[in-house]
Structure formats: C-alpha cells, structure tokens
N, C-alpha and C positions, 0 to 999 in steps of 0.2 A: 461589475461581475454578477451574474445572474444566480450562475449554480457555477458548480466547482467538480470536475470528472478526470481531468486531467491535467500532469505538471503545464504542459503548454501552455493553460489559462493563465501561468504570475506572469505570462511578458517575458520584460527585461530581466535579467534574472540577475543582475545585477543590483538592480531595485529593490527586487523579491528578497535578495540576501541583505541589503541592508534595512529591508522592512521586519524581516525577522532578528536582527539585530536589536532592532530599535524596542520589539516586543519581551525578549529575553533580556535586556535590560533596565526596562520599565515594567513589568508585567500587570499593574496594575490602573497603568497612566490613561486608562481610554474606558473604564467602565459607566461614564456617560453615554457612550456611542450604546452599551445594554442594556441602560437600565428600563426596566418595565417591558422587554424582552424577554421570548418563550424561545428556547430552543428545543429541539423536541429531537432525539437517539434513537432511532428505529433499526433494531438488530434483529435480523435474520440467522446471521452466525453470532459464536461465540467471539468473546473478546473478552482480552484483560489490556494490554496497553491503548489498544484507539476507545475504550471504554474510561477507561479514566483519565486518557491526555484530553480527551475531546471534552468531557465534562470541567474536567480543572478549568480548559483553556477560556470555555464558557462563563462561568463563575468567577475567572478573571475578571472577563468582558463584564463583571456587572450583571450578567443573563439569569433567567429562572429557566432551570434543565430539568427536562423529563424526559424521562427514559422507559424506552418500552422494548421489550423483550418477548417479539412475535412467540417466540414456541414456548414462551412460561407467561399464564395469566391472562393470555389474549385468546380473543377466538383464532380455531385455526384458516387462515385464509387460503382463498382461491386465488393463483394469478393468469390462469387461461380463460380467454376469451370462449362462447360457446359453451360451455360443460353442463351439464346439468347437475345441479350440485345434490343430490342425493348421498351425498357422502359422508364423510368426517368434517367437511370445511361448509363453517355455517355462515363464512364473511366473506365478498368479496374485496379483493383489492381495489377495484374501482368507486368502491361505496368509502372503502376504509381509507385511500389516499385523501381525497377531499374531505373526509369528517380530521385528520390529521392537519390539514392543513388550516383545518378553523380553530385549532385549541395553539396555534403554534407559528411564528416568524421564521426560523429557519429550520430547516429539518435536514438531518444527516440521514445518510442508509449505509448498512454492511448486508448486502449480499450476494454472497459467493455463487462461482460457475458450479454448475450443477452437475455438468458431464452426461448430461441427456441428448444438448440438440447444441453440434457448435455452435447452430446459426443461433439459436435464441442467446446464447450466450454472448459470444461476442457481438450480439447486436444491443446486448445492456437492455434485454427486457423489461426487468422489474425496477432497476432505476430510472430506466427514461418514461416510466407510464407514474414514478414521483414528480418528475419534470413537468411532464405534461399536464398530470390533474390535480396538484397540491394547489398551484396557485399560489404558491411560495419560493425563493431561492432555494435550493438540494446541493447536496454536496456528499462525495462518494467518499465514505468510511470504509472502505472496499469494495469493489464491485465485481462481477465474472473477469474485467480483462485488466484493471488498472488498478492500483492502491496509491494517488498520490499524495495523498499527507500521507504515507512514510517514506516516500520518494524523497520530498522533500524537506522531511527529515534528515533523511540520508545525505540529502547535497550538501545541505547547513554542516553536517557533522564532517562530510570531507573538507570544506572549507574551511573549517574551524581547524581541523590538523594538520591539511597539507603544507610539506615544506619544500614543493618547489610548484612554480608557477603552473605548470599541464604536468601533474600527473598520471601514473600509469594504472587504471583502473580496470580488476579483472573481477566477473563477475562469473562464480564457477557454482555449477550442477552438482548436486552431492546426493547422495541415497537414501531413502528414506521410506518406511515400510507401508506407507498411504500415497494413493492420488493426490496431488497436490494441486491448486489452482496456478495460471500463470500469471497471474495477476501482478504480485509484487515482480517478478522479472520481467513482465512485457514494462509495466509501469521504469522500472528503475532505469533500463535501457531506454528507454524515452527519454527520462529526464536526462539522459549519461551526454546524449546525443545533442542536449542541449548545449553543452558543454564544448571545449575545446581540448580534454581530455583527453589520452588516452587509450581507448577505451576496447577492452577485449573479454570475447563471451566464450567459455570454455563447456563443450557438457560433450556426450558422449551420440557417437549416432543415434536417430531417431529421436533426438530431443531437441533440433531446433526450433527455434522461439517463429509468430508470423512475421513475416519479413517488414510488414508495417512500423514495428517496433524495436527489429533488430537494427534498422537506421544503416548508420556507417560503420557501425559493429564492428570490427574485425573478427569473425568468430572461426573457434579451432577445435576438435572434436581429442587435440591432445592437452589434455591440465597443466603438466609438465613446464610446455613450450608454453602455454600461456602465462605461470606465475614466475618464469624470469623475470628479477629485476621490478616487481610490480611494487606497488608505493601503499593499495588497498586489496585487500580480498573482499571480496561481497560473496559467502556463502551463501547460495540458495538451492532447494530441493523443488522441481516442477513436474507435473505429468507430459506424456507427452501430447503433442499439437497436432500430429501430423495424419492428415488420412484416416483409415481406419481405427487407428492405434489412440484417437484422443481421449484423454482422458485417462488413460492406462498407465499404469508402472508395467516398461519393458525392460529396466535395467535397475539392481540393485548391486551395480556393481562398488564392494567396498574403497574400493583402490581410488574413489575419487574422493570420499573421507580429507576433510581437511583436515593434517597431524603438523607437528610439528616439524617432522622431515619438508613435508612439502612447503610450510612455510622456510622451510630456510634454502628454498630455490629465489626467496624474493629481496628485496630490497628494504630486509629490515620491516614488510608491509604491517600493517594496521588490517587487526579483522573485523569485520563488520556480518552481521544478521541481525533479520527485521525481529526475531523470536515469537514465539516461541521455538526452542531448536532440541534438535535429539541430540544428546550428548553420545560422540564416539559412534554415531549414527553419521552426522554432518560436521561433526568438527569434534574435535578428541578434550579431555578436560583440558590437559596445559595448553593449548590451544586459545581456549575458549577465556581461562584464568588469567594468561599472560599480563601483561602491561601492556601490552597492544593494541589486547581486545577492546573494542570502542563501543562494545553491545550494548552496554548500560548510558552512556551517553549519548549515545541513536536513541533510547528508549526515549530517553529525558528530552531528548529534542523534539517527541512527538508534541510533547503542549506547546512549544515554541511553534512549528509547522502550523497545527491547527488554528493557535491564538491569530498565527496572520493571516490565514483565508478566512476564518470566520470574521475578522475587522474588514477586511476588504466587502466581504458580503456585507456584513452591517454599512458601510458605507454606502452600501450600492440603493439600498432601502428609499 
C-alpha cells in the first residue's frame, strides 16, 4: 500500500480486523518496522483526536513524529496553480510538498472541504498534489470527502460490541449550527457498505449524501422509521451536497437531536460519534452519558485504526 485515502484500501476486511486486533494487543510488537523513521503530521485543520491517536500510534511504531501546523508558525501557503502571489502566501504548496517529503518517510494530511468549488473538493485537490509531489506514501487524516482512519475506527468499535452476527446499522443527520464537511459520513457509508450490515441513512430532505458513497444504503428522509429496532446509532451532522445548496445549513431542524425518547425506538442501540459533538445540539447529555454511548471507545480506537495502516504503509517501504 502506497498511500492510504480510503477504507476500500485494507481489502479483506476481515484481515484488516484481525490486523488491528493483533495491533491493540501488541502495541508495541513492531517498532522495528520504525525505527530511524520520520513520520511527518501536516494539519491544515484543527484536530485533537486524529492529532494525538496518529502521533501515539507513530511512537508506537518506534517513528520520530513531527508535526506541523500550516496556519501556526508556517508560512502561509499557496494551493492554486497560476496566481500571482502578491499576497499574504509567501510559499507555494508545490515547493512546500517536495521540501516535506525530503525531511520525512511517511506523511499524513488533514485537509478539509472548503465549500468554494465542489469540484476541487471532491476531486481531493490538496491531498492528491501530496501524492503526487512528496515522493512519499500519504495518508488521509481527513480530507474534503473521506475520513478513513475513523471509519475504521468505527468498524473495529462495532465489531468489538455487536451481539448479533449483521446488525442493524443507522447512520442519522442531526443539527448543528455550522457547515459541516461530508467527509466522515460519505467515508463511514463506504466502509458500512463493506460490510454485510444492516445498513440505513436517515437525514432530512436536501441532505442526501453523493450516491457514490451512499452504496446500497437504504436511506429514509424519516429518523423515526429508521432507528426501529437498530443495534448502532452513528450521529452525524453534514452540510448539504446537493446542487446549489452545497455546502449550506438548510435545515436546523431540532427534532432530529438524538434524545433519549428517540433512542428508545431502538433495540437497546449503542451510540456512536466521531466527536467533537454539540451536546443537546446532536445528542442530549443522558444520551451521550449512558452506558451505551461507545464515544470514548471509538476515540480510543483511533490509535488502534492508525497503528494498522501506518504498519501496512511501513511495510510497503
């Protein structure tokens, strides 16, 4: 494996879960495969969990991590082609990738959709020209349209709880007072679809997801009818996709709040969010409190997620 942008990359995913298996109960068994390895953190957005699962998981491996935070202490960079840069941006990104890729073996990116151009967005502009000119493996910390290491995070974490063989997997739209990128939901439907799941997408008109990733979805524009009987809730808040309207909040509708009424349309479900989350926004405190809630174990599972595609990548070296 080259670079790492999407869950489809582990394969067998049956492999993939017993590779992270093997990393969450070894965690330290393989820092041979990093020793005298640079991993190098290149954040465009903020981050507090794929910031520190992604270093832990590093530092597992044996790696020396550095970490660079574009909008504090760096110059500020160009990513358009043509510009004449008379401006604020004294660096291009075409100069800055390949100087990145000389101080560094594998390089992670997080950066987010922007909501200026879908096309530059979902065509993964600024991470595929790391692809291109690092001259290194890359691997997507988040990107405009996918988040797979918390994907599969996420899978790992269902697996680890499900108590029946194809559970009932609904992934519901909830309100939220900012644009949101579709990232983590186009991503998680990806990986859902991998699966034998389940699997049902709940949000409200004008929020359907691009159909590339909605897969075999069943999706329903009523929450309701969705969380019968469901086994997981996956709250998530997204902008929407659609036509004119991307990148827009057209619906702050409350009533899709996950509360406790609405979980107990389920099956006893387990709640899940990738977090940061608005409390009582997207999900109510008892909610969120329960014994249910699996938030903080999804968290914990991102250094498990990362720890494996980063050995896979080191393998690939």
């Amino acid at each position: 494996m080259k670079s790492f942008t999407s869950v489809k990359q582990l394969g067998d995913l049956q492999k993939a879960f017993e590779a992270a298996k093997y990393v969450k109960e070894h965690p330290f068994a393989d820092q041979a495969l990093g020793k005298n390895k640079t991993l190098l953190l290149v954040f465009f957005n903020n981050s507090l969990r794929t910031r520190l699962s992604t270093q832990k998981a590093g530092l597992n491996l044996g790696m020396n991590v550095i970490v660079l935070d574009v909008n504090q202490g760096a110059w500020k960079l160009e990513t358009e082609r043509g510009v004449i840069m008379d401006g604020d941006k004294s660096e291009h990104l075409l100069e800055a990738i390949p100087v990145m890729g000389c101080y560094s073996d594998l390089i992670g990116v997080r950066s987010f959709a922007r909501f200026e151009s879908k096309e530059d967005d979902y065509n993964e502009v600024i991470l595929n020209q790391f692809i291109k000119y690092s001259g290194k493996p890359v691997f997507s910390m988040e990107a405009a349209t996918r988040h797979p290491l918390q994907t599969f995070a996420d899978m790992i974490t269902i697996e680890e709880h499900k108590k029946k063989a194809r559970p009932k997997v609904v992934m519901t739209w909830a309100p939220h007072p900012k644009a949101l990128p579709q990232a983590v939901p186009n991503s998680f439907a990806e990986g859902l679809n991998m699966t034998d799941y389940e699997f049902v997408i709940a949000n409200p008109e004008g929020y359907d997801l691009a159909p590339e990733f909605v897969g075999n979805a069943k999706v329903t524009h009523d929450q309701d009818e969705a969380l019968e009987g469901a086994d997981f809730v996956y709250a998530k808040n997204w902008a929407a996709y659609e036509g004119e309207n991307y990148g827009k909040v057209i619906n702050k509708d409350m009533g899709w709040t996950v509360t406790k009424e609405k979980m107990a349309l389920t099956d006893h479900a387990f709640f899940m969010h990738c977090l940061p989350v608005r409390r009582n926004m997207i999900v109510s405190d008892d909610v969120i409190e329960s014994p249910q809630s699996l938030v903080i174990p999804e968290a914990a599972n991102r250094v498990v997620s990362a720890q494996t595609v980063l050995k896979m990548l080191l393998q690939s070296l």
